[in-house]
C-alpha positions, 0 to 999 in steps of 0.5 A, spaced: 619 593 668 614 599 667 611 601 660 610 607 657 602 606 654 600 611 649 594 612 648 590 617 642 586 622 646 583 624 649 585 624 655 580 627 659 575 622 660 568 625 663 563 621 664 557 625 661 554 622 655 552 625 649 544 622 651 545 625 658 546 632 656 540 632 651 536 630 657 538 635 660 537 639 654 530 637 654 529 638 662 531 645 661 526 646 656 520 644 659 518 650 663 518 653 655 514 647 653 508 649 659 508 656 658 507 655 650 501 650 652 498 655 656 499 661 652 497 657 646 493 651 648 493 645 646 495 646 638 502 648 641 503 641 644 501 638 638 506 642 633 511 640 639 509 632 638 509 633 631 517 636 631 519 631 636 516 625 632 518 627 625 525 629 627 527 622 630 523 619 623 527 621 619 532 621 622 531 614 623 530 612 616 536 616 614 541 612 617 537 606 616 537 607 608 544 608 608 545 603 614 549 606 618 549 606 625 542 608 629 543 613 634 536 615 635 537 614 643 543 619 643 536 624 644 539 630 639 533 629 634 528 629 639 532 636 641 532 638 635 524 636 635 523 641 641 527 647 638 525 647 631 517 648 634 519 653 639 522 656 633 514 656 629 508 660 630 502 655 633 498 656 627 503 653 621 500 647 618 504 641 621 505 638 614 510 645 613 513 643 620 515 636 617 518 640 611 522 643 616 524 638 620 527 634 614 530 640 612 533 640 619 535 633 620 536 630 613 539 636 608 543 640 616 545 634 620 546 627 618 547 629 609 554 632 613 555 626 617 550 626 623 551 629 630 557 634 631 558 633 623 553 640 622 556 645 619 550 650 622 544 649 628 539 645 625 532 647 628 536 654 625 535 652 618 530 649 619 526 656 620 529 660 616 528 654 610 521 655 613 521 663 613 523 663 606 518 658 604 512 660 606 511 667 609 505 668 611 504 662 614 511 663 619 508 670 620 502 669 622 503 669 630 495 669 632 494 668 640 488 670 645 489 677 648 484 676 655 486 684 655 481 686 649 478 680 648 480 677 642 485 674 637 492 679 635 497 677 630 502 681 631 509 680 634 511 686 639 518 688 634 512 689 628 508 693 633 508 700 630 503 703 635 505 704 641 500 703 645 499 696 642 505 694 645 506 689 651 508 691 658 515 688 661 510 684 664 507 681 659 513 680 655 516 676 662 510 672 662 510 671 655 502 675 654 504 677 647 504 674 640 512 671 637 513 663 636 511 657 641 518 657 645 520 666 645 514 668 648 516 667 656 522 670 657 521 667 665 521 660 663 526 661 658 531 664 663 528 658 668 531 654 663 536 657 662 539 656 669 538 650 669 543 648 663 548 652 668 546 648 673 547 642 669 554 644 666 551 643 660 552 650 657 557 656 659 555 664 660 559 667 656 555 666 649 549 668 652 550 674 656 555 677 650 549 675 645 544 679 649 549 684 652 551 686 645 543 688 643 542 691 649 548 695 649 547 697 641 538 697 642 540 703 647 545 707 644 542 708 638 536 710 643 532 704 644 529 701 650 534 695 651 530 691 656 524 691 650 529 689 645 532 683 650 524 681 651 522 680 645 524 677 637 526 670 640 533 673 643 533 669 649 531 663 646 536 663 640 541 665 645 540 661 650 539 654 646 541 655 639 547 659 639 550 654 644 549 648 640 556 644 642 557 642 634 557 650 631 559 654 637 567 655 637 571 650 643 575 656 646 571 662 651 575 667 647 572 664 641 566 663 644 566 671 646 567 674 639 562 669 637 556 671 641 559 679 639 557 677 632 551 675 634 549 680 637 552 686 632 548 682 626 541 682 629 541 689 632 543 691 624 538 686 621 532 690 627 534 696 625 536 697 618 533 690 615 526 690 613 524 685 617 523 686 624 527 680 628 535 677 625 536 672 631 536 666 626 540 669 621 545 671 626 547 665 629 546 661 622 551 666 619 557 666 626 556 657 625 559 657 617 563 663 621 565 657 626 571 653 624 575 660 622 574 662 629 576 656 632 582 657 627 583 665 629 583 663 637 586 656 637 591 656 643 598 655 641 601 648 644 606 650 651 613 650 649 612 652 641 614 659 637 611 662 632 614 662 625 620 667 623 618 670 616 623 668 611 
């Protein structure tokens, strides 16, 4: 006699682990890792450390305390570690990228109930808690200019003079001041091909993301290779804003997503009065999520919308 087994689902099964995509998160960002060494030097390798181990300390304290299950060895606190530096200048006190690693892993993730609980990315918050807290510090973007022999400060979206600028080649190679992990826009894109790849992230969030600030950037007359090249964009597209826990499950979700994205940061970079909004953008579509995961939730087969009454 056959049986009818019913199981809950799902009932797709992939043999993708979530340890295993974090490696592959953590592999795309290794270009970034060594591009921010060199430009930076060896304090750039001592945040990052700092970020990582930090990250998984909390992490493993927290859920040793209130005894729940360990899951240092899934690897997103690590990645967490490894974004929330990218996202800080080399010259911040470590004590203050601690500040913000607990604000990332304790207060975002695990008081929400741990990964894929979040309600927004946590190295996200992280840096704007960070931001928001000490801001000289968090704008302070020293590095050494061979060009002119000496230390500059500047990010290229504060530059106001126009011969300070960087060229497309500096901003490439990552020659410029910004964040550990925005300055080479070539290592950002290596890792971003290698998360395509891996099929760790899907295109569309991304491309929208970048494709609506370059678009604005050159319809309010700008140069929008510059505005894609620069203010962390490809880093907060590419690695943040695909975040699996925060990003919208439907590709047409993920669409108006990565659109809103990129509309807010084009508003803050020209009418706010700080020169970067990549953080606030992607933080403000998170909370904005659920609704639109509830607005383009595809209706089940065989089912009709409801008659007004």
């Amino acid at each position: 006699m056959n049986k009818l087994i019913i199981e809950p689902t799902p009932h797709i099964r992939s043999s993708n682990s979530t340890a295993r995509i974090m490696l592959g998160v953590i592999i795309a960002t290794v270009p970034a890792m060594i591009a921010s060494i060199i430009i930076f030097g060896a304090r750039a390798a001592l945040l990052i450390i700092t970020c990582v181990t930090a990250c998984v300390f909390f992490e493993f304290m927290f859920r040793h305390i209130f005894k729940k299950p360990h899951t240092i060895n899934n690897l997103s606190a690590v990645v967490t570690g490894i974004l929330l530096a990218f996202n800080l200048p080399s010259t911040l006190p470590l004590y203050m990228a601690v500040i913000g690693c607990f604000a990332a892993i304790v207060v975002v993730k695990e008081m929400f109930g741990g990964i894929g609980q979040n309600f927004a990315n946590p190295a996200i918050v992280g840096r704007i808690v960070l931001m928001l807290s000490f801001t000289t510090h968090m704008s302070d973007y020293s590095y050494y200019n061979k060009k002119i022999d000496a230390i500059s400060t500047a990010t290229p979206l504060a530059i106001t003079n126009p011969e300070d600028l960087p060229s497309t080649l500096d901003l490439f190679l990552g020659n410029h001041g910004g964040s550990l992990g925005e300055t080479s826009a070539i290592a950002l894109l290596i890792g971003f091909v290698i998360l395509l790849a891996l099929k760790i992230i899907r295109p569309v969030t991304p491309l929208i993301f970048i494709g609506t600030v370059a678009i604005g950037t050159l319809i309010t007359g700008g140069d929008p290779i510059f505005s894609v090249l620069t203010g962390g964009l490809l880093l907060g597209a590419i690695f943040m804003a695909t975040d699996y826990a925060t990003n919208p499950m439907t590709v047409r979700g993920k669409l108006i997503f990565g659109f809103g994205c990129g509309l807010i940061t084009l508003v803050v970079r020209e009418l706010g009065a700080m020169p970067e909004g990549v953080a606030f953008s992607i933080l403000t579509m998170n909370i904005l999520t659920p609704l639109i995961d509830k607005i383009t939730r595809p209706r089940p087969f065989g089912m009709k919308k409801e008659g007004k009454s």
